[in-house]
MARDOZA-67589 format. One record per residue (C-alpha): residue number from 1; residue in one letter; x, y, z. Coordinates in steps of 0.001 Angstrom, whole numbers. Example, Ala and Ser with C-alpha at 12.3 -4.5 7.8 and 13.67 -1.06 7.14 Angstrom:
2
- 1	A	12300	-4500	7800 .
- 2	S	13670	-1060	7140 .
//
This chain:
106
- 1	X	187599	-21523	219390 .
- 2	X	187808	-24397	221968 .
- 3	X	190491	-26814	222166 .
- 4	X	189911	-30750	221667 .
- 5	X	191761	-33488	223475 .
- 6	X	193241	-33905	220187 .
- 7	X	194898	-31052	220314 .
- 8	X	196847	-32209	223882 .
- 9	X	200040	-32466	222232 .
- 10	X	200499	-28814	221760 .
- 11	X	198135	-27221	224778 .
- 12	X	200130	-25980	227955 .
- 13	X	198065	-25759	231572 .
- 14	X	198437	-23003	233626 .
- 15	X	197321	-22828	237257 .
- 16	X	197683	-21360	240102 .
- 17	X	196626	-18258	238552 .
- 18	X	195653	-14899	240117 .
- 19	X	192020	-13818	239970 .
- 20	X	193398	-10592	238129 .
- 21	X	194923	-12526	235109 .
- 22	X	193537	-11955	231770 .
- 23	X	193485	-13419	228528 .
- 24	X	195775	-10794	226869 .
- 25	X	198209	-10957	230466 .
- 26	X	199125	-14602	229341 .
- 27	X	199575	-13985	225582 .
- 28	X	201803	-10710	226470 .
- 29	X	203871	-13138	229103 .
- 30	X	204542	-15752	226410 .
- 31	X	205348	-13207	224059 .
- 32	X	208153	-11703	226339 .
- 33	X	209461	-15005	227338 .
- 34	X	209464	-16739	224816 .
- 35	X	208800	-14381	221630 .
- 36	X	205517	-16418	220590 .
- 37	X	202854	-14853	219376 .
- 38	X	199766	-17087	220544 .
- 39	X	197162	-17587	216874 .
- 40	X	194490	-18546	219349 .
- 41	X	192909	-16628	222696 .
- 42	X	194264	-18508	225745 .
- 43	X	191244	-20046	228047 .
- 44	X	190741	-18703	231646 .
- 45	X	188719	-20961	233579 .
- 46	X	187734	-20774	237443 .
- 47	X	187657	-24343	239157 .
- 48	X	184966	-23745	242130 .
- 49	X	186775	-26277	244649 .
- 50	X	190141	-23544	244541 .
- 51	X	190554	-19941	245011 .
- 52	X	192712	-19411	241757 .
- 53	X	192118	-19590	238555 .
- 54	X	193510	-21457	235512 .
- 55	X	193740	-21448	231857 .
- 56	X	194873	-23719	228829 .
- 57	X	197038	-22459	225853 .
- 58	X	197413	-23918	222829 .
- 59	X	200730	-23315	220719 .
- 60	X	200582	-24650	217209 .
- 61	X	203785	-24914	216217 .
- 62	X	205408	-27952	217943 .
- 63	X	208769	-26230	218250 .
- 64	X	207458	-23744	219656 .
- 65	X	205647	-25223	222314 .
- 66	X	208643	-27752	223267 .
- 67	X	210147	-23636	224033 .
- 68	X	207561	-22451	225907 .
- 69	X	207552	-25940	227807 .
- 70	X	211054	-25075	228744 .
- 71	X	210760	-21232	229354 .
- 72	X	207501	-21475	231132 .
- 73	X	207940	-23412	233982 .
- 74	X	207255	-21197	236649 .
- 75	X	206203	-17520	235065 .
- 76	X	205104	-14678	237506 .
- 77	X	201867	-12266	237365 .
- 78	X	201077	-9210	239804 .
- 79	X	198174	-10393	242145 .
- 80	X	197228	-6817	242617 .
- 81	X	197060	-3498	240200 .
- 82	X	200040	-2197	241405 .
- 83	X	201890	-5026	241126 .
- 84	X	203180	-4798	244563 .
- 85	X	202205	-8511	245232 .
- 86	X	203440	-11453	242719 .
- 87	X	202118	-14542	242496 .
- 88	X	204260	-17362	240657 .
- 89	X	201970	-20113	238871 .
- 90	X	202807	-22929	237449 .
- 91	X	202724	-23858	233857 .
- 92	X	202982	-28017	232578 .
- 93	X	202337	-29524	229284 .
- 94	X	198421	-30539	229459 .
- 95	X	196894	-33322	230620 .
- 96	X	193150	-34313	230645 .
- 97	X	194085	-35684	234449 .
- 98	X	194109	-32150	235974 .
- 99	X	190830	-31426	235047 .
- 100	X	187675	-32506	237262 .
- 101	X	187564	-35130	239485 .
- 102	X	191820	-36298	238841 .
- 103	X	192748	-32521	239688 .
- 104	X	194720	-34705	242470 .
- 105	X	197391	-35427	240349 .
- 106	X	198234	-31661	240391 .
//
């Protein structure tokens, strides 16, 4: 399913990502910080100008995604399979600015 810029209200941003992150990684991190169970298959996307990768997330419920705004700020992933190295990313309510050519306003 892809997500609409109708849908900005409730879509969170992640980047910063390591190039090990998956799909089920983010939904298992929101569900431990936050106890959400994500309804729809976060998007992992690799921008070509940057070496890591980023991915949108939409939370339905509005109450819960004003709680994973909060709780989310700053989450941590291992960078490598042992998960010796961390990487923090950073996680912001969406905005159709930090895609393409306004990705300066990150």
């Amino acid at each position: 399913m892809a997500f609409n810029i109708n849908d900005q209200q409730t879509l969170l941003y992640f980047y910063d990502l390591p190039t090990n992150v998956t799909s089920i990684k983010i939904a298992s991190l929101v569900k431990e910080k936050c106890g959400i169970e994500l309804e729809i298959k976060p998007q992992i996307r690799r921008d070509v100008g940057r070496y890591f990768y980023t991915a949108i997330v939409k939370i339905t419920d509005q109450e819960k995604f004003n709680l994973a705004k909060e709780k989310l700020k700053y989450p941590a992933f291992p960078k490598d399979e042992e998960g010796k190295k961390i990487v923090e990313c950073r996680v912001l309510p969406f905005d159709k600015e930090f895609m393409g050519p306004y990705k300066s306003k990150l």
